[in-house]
N, C-alpha and C positions, 0 to 999 in steps of 0.2 A: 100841753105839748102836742104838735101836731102827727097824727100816725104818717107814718111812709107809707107809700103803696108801689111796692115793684111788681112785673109783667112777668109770666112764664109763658116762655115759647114748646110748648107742646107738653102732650097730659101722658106720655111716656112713661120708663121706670124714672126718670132722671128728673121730669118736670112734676112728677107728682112729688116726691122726698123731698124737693128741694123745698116746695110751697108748706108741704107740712111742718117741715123744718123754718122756714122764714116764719110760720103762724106762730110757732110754737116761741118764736122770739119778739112777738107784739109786732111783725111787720105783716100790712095788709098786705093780697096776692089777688092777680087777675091771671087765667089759665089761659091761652090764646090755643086752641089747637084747629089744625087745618081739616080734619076729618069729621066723623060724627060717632066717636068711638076712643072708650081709654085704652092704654094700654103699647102704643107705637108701633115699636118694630114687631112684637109678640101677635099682634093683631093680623090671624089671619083673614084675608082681602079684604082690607083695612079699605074704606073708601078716598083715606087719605091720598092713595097711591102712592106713599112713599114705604111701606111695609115688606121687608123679603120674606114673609114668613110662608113658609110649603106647608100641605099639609100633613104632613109627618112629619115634621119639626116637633122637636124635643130640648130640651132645655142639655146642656152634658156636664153640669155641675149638681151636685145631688140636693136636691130639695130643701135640704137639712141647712144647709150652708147656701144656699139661693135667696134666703128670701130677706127683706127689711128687719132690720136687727129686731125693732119690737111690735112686728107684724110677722109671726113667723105661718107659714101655711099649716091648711087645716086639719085636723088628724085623719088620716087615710089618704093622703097623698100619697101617691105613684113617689120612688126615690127619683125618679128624672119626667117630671112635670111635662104633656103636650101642651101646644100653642094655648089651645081652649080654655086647659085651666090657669094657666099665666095669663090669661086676659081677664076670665073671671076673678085670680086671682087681685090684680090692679084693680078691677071694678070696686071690690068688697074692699081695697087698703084706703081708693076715694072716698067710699062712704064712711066708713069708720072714723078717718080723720076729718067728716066735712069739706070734704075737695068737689065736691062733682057739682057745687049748685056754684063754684066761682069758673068753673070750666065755659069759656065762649067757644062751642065748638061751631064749625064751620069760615072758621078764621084764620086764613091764612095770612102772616106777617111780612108783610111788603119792604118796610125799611123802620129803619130805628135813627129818628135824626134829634141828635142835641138840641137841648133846649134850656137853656137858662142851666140848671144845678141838675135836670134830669135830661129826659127822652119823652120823642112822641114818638108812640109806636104806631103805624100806619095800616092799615088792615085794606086786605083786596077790594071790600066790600066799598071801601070811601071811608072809611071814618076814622079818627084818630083820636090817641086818647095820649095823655101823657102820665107819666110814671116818673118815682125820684130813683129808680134804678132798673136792671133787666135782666133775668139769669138767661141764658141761652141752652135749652134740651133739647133742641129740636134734632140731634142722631147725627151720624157720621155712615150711613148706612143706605142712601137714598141715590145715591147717584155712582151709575156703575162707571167702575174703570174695564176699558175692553182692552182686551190682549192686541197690539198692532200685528203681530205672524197671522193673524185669520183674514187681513185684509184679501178681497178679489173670492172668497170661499163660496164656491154657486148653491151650495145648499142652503139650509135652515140654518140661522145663526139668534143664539140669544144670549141674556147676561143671567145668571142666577137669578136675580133680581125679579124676573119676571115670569121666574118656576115656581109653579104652584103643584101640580100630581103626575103622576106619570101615565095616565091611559094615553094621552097623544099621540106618544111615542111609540107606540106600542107595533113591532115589527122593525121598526127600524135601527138602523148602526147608529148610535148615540157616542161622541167622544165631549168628556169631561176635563174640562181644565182645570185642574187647580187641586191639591189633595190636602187643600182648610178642612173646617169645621164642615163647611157648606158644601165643598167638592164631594166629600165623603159621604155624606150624608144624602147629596140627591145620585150619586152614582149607584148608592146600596138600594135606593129607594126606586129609580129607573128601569135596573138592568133585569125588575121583577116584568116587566113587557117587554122588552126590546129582542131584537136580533143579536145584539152585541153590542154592550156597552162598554168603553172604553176609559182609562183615567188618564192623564197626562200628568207629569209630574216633573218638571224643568230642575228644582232644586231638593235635596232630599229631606226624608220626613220620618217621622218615627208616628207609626198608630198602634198606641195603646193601647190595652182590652178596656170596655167601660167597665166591666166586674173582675176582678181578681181574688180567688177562692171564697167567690160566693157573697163578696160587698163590694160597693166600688172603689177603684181602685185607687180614689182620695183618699182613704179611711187606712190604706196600705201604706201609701207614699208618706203621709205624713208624722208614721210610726219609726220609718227610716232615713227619711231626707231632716236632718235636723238641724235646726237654723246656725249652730255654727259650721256644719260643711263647708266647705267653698262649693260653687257650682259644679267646676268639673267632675266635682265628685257624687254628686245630685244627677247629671248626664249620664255617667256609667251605671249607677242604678235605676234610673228609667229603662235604659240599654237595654239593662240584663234580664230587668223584669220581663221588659216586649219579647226578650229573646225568648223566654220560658214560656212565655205563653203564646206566641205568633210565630215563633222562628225569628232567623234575621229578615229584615225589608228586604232583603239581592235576591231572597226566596221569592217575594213576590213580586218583582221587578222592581221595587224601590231603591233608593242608596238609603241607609241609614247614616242620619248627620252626626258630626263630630262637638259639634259645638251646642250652645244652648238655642233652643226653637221652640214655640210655642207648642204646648201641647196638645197632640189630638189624637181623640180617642172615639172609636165607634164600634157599636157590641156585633155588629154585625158582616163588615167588609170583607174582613180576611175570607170568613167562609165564601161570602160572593167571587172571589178572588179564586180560592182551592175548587170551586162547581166552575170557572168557567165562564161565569155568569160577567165577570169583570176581569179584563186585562188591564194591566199597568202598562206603561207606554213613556218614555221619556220628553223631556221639552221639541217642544214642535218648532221646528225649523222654517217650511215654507209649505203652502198651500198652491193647488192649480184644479182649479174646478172643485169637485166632492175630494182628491185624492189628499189628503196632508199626510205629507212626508215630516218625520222626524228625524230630533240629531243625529239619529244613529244609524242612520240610514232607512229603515223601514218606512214601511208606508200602509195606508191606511184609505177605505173609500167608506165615504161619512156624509150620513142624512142630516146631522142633527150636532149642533157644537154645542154646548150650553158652556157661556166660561164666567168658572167662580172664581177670578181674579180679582175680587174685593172692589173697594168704592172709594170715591174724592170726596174731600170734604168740603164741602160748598155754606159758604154762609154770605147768600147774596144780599140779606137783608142789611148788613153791618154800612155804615157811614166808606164812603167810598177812602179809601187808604188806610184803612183798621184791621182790615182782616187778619188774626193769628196762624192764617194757616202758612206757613212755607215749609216748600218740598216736601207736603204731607205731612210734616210736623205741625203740632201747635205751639206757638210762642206764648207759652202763657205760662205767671208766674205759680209754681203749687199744681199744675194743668188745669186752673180753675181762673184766677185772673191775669186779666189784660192789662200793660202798662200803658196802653194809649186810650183805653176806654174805660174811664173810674165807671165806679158804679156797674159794669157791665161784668159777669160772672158767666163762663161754661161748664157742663157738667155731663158727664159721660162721652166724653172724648177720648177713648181709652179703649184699647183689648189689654183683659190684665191677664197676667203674666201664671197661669194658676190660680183657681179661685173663682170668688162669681162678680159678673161686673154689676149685678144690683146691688151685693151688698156694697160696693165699693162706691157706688155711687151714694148711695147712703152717709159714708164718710166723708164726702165730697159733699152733700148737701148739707151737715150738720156745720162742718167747717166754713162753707160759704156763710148762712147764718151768723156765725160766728161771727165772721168779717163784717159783716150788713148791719149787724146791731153794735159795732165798734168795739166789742171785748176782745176781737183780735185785733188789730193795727198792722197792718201787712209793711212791707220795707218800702226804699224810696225808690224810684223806676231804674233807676244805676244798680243799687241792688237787687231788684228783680230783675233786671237785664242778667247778672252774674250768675246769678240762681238759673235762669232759663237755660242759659251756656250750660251750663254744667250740668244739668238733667240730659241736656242733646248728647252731650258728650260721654255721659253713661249710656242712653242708649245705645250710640255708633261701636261703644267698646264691648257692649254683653250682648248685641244681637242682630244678626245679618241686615246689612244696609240696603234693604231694598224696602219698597212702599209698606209694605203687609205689617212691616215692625216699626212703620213709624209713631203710630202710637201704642206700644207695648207698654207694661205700665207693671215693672214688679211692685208688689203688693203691702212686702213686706219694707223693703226701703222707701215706699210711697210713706205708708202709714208713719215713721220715724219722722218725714219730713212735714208731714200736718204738727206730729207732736209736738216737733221744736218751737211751732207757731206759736203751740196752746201755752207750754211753758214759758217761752220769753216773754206771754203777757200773761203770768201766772193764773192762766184760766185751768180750772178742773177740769179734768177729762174725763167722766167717768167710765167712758167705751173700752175695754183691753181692744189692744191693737190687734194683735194673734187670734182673735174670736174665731174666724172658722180652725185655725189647729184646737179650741179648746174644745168646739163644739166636736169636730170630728174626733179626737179624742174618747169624749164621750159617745158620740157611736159605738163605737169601737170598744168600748168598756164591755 
C-alpha cells in the first residue's frame, strides 16, 4: 500500500502538531516554511516577515495550560513564557518529534493547484512538487487591517505588526488603538519612553489582573465559572472580579461591556493608567494633520499612531474561487475543513475564547489526522454546509459582530463538536475535553 504524503504550509504552532499528528498516523509530511526559523508568529524578527511578535511579548495563558498536550514545557518555566522561550520551546517539540529534518525552509508557497486525486504545491523558488493532500498553518496574523479614521494623519503611522520595542518613541505623544491583547501590551510597554502615551478604545472592554491573590487569574476563574453557568452569569463574575481588583473601567476611562468579550488581561496597565503614564481616550472620530479629535469631543496632537486593529486573513495561495474566507469568517466545516477543497485542511484559524490557542490547535491537529487516515468520515458538503451555518450563527448570537470576533472560537462547545465526530464513527478518544480546567484544577490544589 502506497504511503500518502501531504504538504504543511509553515513550521508554526499549528504546522508542527498537525505533521506530528499526520506521522503519528503513517501519513508522510513535507514542512514548507517561508523563513529560516521554527516557531511562526512566536518568532521574534522572524526573517519570515510575517511574525508580530515585540519584544516584550509574553504568552497571557499560563504555561501550565499553554503547551502540547504531550510535550508539556520544561520545569522552571516562567507561568507566562517570553517570545524566546516559546520559540525555543517549538524548536525542542521539532526535535523531539523528528520534524525539523522534513522542514523546507526558505519556501514560500505560491499556489496549490489540483491535480489528478492531489495538489501541486508550487514554491517561489520554481519548483513544484505534488502531494495527495495539504493542511494550511500558515496564521491569520500577517496582514494588517488599518483603521480607515487615520486616513490624511501627517504624522507617524504604523500597524502593530511592525512593533518591535519602544526606544524610538521615546519623547514622543504615542496614541494606541485598539485595547486587545496587543493594544495593551505595547501601550504598557511604550509609555516606559514616551511623552504621553495614549489608548483609544471605540468599543468597551474589561482588563483583568493577570494574577489574582497571588496565582493567575485562570486558576481563580475556573473554580467559579462552572460549565453549567449560562454566560451571563460567567460575565458578572469576571465583572466583579475586575471590580475588586482594578475598580470599574469609567475609573479609567473605559466602558465596561455588558455582554460576552473576549478576555484581556495584563499585570501591568492599570497602574500605567493610575501614574499617568497612559490615558484612555474613546473611538477616534476624525484626524487633520497630527491633531485626532475623538467622539467625544476631545482632541489630541500625536507623533506616533500605532494601530492594533488586528489582521485579514489572506490565503492567496488557494486555487482561485476556494478561498474560505468570507466577511472575516472561515467557511470551513469543524474550522478545520473545506467543502470545495477535499483533501485540503486549516488549523489555527481561531482566537479561542479563554484558554490557549496551542493547545487547541493540538485538538485540531489530532482531529485533522483523524480525517486523513479515514477513521473519521466527515459529512456530505450539504451537511457541512448546515454545520457551517450554524457555527456562524453561534458566533453572531454570543459575540459582538465586528471583525476582531470573527474567528472567536469557544473551547468548550468546540471540543463537544470534534467529539461527536469521534463518536459517530466510534473512534476512541482518549484526550478529556476539559484538560485545561483539569489541569488548572490541579494547580490550584
Amino acid at each position: 500500500m502506497t504511503t500518502r504524503h501531504f504538504a504543511v504550509i509553515g513550521a508554526g504552532a499549528g504546522g508542527l502538531c498537525a505533521a506530528k499528528n499526520l506521522l503519528a498516523r503513517g501519513i508522510e509530511v513535507t514542512i514548507f516554511e517561508v523563513g529560516t526559523r521554527i516557531g511562526g508568529l512566536w518568532v521574534y524578527n522572524n526573517d519570515s516577515g510575517l511574525s508580530p511578535a515585540y519584544r516584550s511579548l509574553h504568552i497571557n495563558s499560563e504555561a501550565k495550560v499553554s503547551s502540547f498536550i504531550d510535550f508539556p514545557f520544561e520545569p522552571g518555566t516562567p507561568l507566562y513564557p517570553n517570545a524566546a522561550r516559546m520559540e525555543r520551546y517549538f524548536r525542542d517539540y521539532a526535535e523531539h518529534f523528528r520534524l525539523t529534518s522534513r522542514i523546507r525552509f526558505n519556501s514560500r508557497v505560491t499556489a496549490i493547484v489540483p491535480d489528478g486525486s492531489g495538489y501541486r504545491v508550487e514554491i517561489e523558488d520554481g519548483s513544484a512538487h505534488r502531494f495527495d493532500g495539504v493542511v494550511v498553518a500558515s496564521g491569520h496574523q500577517s496582514v494588517p487591517r488599518h483603521p480607515p479614521q487615520v486616513q490624511g494623519f501627517a504624522g507617524t503611522y504604523m500597524h502593530a505588526h511592525a512593533y518591535r520595542e519602544p526606544e524610538p518613541f521615546t519623547g514622543q505623544r504615542v496614541l494606541v488603538i485598539g485595547p486587545g491583547n496587543s493594544g495593551v501590551d505595547i501601550a504598557a510597554d511604550v509609555c516606559s519612553v514616551t511623552a504621553q502615551t495614549y489608548l483609544s478604545a471605540r468599543s468597551p472592554v474589561l482588563i483583568m489582573p493577570r494574577l489574582m491573590f497571588g496565582v493567575p487569574q485562570s486558576r481563580i476563574l475556573v473554580k467559579l465559572e462552572r460549565p453549567f453557568l449560562p454566560w451571563s452569569v460567567r460575565v458578572w463574575i469576571r465583572t466583579l472580579l475586575t471590580r475588586i481588583f482594578h475598580g470599574p473601567m469609567e475609573q479609567w476611562g473605559f466602558r465596561t461591556p455588558k455582554g460576552r468579550t473576549h478576555p484581556i488581561s495584563h499585570p501591568t496597565l492599570i497602574s500605567m493608567l493610575a501614574w499617568d503614564r497612559v490615558r484612555a481616550k474613546p473611538g477616534i472620530d476624525r484626524v487633520d494633520g497630527r491633531v485626532v479629535y475623538f467622539v467625544d469631543g476631545s482632541s489630541e496632537e500625536i507623533d506616533t499612531i500605532i494601530a492594533c486593529t488586528g489582521y485579514l486573513t489572506a490565503l492567496p495561495f488557494l486555487p482561485e474561487g476556494t478561498s474560505p474566507v468570507r466577511d472575516s469568517y472561515l467557511h470551513l466545516y469543524n474550522r478545520v475543513v473545506s467543502p470545495k477543497l477535499p483533501n485540503v485542511y486549516f488549523i489555527g484559524f481561531f482566537d479561542v475564547t479563554g484558554g490557549s490557542n496551542i493547545r487547541m490547535m493540538d485538538d485540531q491537529a489530532e482531529y485533522i489526522a483523524a480525517v486523513v487516515s479515514g477513521a473519521i468520515k466527515v459529512p456530505g458538503p450539504a451537511e457541512m454546509e448546515q454545520a457551517i451555518m450554524a457555527d456562524k450563527a453561534f458566533q453572531e448570537s454570543m459575540f459582538p459582530g465586528t471583525p476582531r470576533y470573527a474567528l472567536e472560537l469557544d473551547p468548550v462547545r468546540y471540543r463537544k463538536l470534534l467529539a461527536k465526530d469521534y463518536d459517530r464513527n466510534g473512534v476512541q478518544h482518549t484526550r478529556p475535553a476539559p484538560v485545561e480546567r483539569a489541569l488548572l484544577r490541579e494547580s490550584a490544589a
